[in-house]
C-alpha positions, -999 to +999 in steps of 0.1 A: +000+000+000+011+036-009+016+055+023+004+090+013+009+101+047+046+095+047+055+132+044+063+140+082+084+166+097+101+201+084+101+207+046+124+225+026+106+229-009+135+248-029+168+236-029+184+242-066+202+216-082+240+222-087+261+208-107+287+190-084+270+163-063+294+175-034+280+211-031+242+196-034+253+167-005+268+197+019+235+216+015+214+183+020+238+170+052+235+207+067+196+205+064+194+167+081+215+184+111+189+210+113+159+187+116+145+190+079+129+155+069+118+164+030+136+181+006+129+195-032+156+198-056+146+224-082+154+225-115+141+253-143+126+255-176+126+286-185+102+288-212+107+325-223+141+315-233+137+281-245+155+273-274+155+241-298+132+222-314+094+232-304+082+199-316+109+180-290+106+175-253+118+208-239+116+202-201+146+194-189+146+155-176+146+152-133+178+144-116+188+111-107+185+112-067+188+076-059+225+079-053+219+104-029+194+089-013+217+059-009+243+081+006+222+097+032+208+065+044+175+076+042+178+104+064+161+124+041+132+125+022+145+138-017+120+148-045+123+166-075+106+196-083+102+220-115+098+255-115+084+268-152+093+302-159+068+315-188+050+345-197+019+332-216-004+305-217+018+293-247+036+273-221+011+248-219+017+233-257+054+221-243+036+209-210+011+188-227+042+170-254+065+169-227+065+127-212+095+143-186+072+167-167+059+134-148+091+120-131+088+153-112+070+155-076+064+186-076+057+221-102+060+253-099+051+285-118+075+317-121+050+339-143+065+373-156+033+387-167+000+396-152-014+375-180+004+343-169-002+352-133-038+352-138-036+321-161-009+299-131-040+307-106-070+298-131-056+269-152-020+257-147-021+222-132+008+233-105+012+233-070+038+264-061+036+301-073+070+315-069+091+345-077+124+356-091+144+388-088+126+407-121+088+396-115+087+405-072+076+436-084+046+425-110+009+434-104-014+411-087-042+411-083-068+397-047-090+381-066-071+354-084-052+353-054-082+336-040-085+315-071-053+301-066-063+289-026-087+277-036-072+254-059-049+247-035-018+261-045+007+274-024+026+306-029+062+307-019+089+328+003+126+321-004+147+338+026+184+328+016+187+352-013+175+376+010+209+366+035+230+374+005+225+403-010+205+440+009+185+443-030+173+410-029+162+414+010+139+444+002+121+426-022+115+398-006+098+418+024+076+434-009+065+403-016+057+390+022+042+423+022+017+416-008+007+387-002-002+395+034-023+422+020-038+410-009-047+372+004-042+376+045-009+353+041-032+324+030-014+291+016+022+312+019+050+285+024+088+295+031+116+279+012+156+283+012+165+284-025+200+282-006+230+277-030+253+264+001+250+249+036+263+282+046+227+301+039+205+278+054+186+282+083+166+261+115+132+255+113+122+276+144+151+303+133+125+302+099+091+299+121+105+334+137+113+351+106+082+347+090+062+368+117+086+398+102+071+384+068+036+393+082+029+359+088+012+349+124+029+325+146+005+296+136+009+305+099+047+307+100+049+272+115+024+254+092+049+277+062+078+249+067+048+220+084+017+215+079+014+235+043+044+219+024+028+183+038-003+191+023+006+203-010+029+168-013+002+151-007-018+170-030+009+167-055+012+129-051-026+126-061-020+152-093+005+128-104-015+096-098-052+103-104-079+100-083-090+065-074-126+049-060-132+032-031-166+008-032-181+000+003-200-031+007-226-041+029-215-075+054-253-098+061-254-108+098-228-077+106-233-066+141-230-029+150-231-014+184-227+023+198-213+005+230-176+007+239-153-018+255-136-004+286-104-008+269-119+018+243-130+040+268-094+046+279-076+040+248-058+075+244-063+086+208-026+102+197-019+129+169-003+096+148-038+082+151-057+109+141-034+119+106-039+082+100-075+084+102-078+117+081-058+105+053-064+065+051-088+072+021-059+079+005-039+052+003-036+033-026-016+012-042-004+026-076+024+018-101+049+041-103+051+063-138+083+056-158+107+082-154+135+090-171+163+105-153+195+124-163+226+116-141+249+140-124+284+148-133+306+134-103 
């Protein structure tokens, strides 16, 4: 059976690929230290940009993790996650062609326009809205805000460029700042985007720096907890389908209100309860084929 509550713990949802599996493993080791439990390794497709054949598969194929995974004993929790930067709904011709976009856990939308804005919270079948240093500043706009939670997509905070460079802090405070006035903070989920071990942070260090974000104190916790579960397990079912369950009637069942004294006193634990939430969940489904590009050692 498919466990689709296996994602426990802190989540770091933005963690760029590099190049040399040592710089990634430093990043990833440093994060285990600080208590993190799942981690996204993004890779882009930048589809302003793009160049080649339009006819071909232009996403980029998702990272071979499994030797990393073997190397950190299973300490860690490693997916792989897209982050499509586009400026129309044009994007969605490559998305459609494209057989790599499913080897990758999760997506997420970088859109440059207030057109593609409007379009990632109306259509886009993606589970992040993000930002880069040239859109922070774009219009948006409360009521496809709302659109977009309602969908259930969650829009993202990425604090380590902010460490780096004074510029890059300002806007990131914009941002906090709009989306605590436009949508209340709703669905707002903070990642590192770190590019070394050296610029990531705790997650209560994180928990605290989201109330300067205009976060609350329950909202900034459930930004690195409870909202980056979710949205796995959101994105596990966007990958899979839905599925059925049929429930059948037993003959000569017998069924009482009345506890056992056991019952009575039987403590009921968080565990218990997530389990019961998210049971109708699990199902057991064959894993996609994926094809996987390998890292230069």
């Amino acid at each position: 059976m498919k466990k689709m509550n296996k994602f426990v713990g802190f989540s770091d949802l933005c963690v760029p690929n590099r190049e040399s599996i040592k710089e990634l493993k430093d990043i990833l080791l440093e994060l285990i230290d600080l208590g993190y439990k799942n981690v996204a390794i993004e890779q882009v497709y930048d589809h302003i940009n793009a160049g080649g054949d339009r006819k071909s598969d232009l996403i980029p194929k998702p990272v071979d993790l499994s030797s990393l995974n073997k190397d950190l004993n299973g300490r860690l929790r490693l997916l792989n996650r897209l982050t499509i930067i586009y400026a129309d709904a044009s994007v969605m011709v490559a998305l459609s062609r494209s057989a790599n976009l499913r080897g990758y856990n999760l997506v997420a939308a970088i859109p440059t326009t207030e057109e593609a804005f409007q379009h990632a919270c109306q259509t886009l079948n993606c589970d992040i809205l993000s930002y880069n240093s040239t859109t922070v500043r774009n219009k948006m706009s409360r009521k496809f805000y709302y659109v977009a939670v309602n969908r259930g997509i969650m829009f993202e905070i990425k604090y380590a460029p902010a460490i780096v460079d004074s510029s890059d802090r300002k806007d990131l405070i914009n941002r906090a700042n709009r989306y605590h006035s436009y949508g209340k903070s709703k669905n707002v989920i903070i990642s590192s985007e770190a590019r070394n071990r050296f610029q990531v942070r705790g997650p209560y260090d994180i928990a605290n720096l989201g109330l300067i974000f205009g976060l609350s104190e329950e909202q900034s916790k459930n930004a690195i907890l409870a909202l980056p579960r979710k949205i796995l397990i959101a994105a596990e079912t966007r990958r899979y389908g839905k599925a059925g369950v049929v429930v059948g009637y037993r003959q000569n069942a017998v069924d009482s209100d009345d506890y056992s004294d056991t019952e009575l006193n039987e403590t009921i634990s968080d565990s218990d309860t997530e389990e019961d939430e998210i049971s109708h969940s699990d199902v057991e489904m064959a894993e996609p084929p994926v094809k996987f590009a390998k890292y230069d050692e």
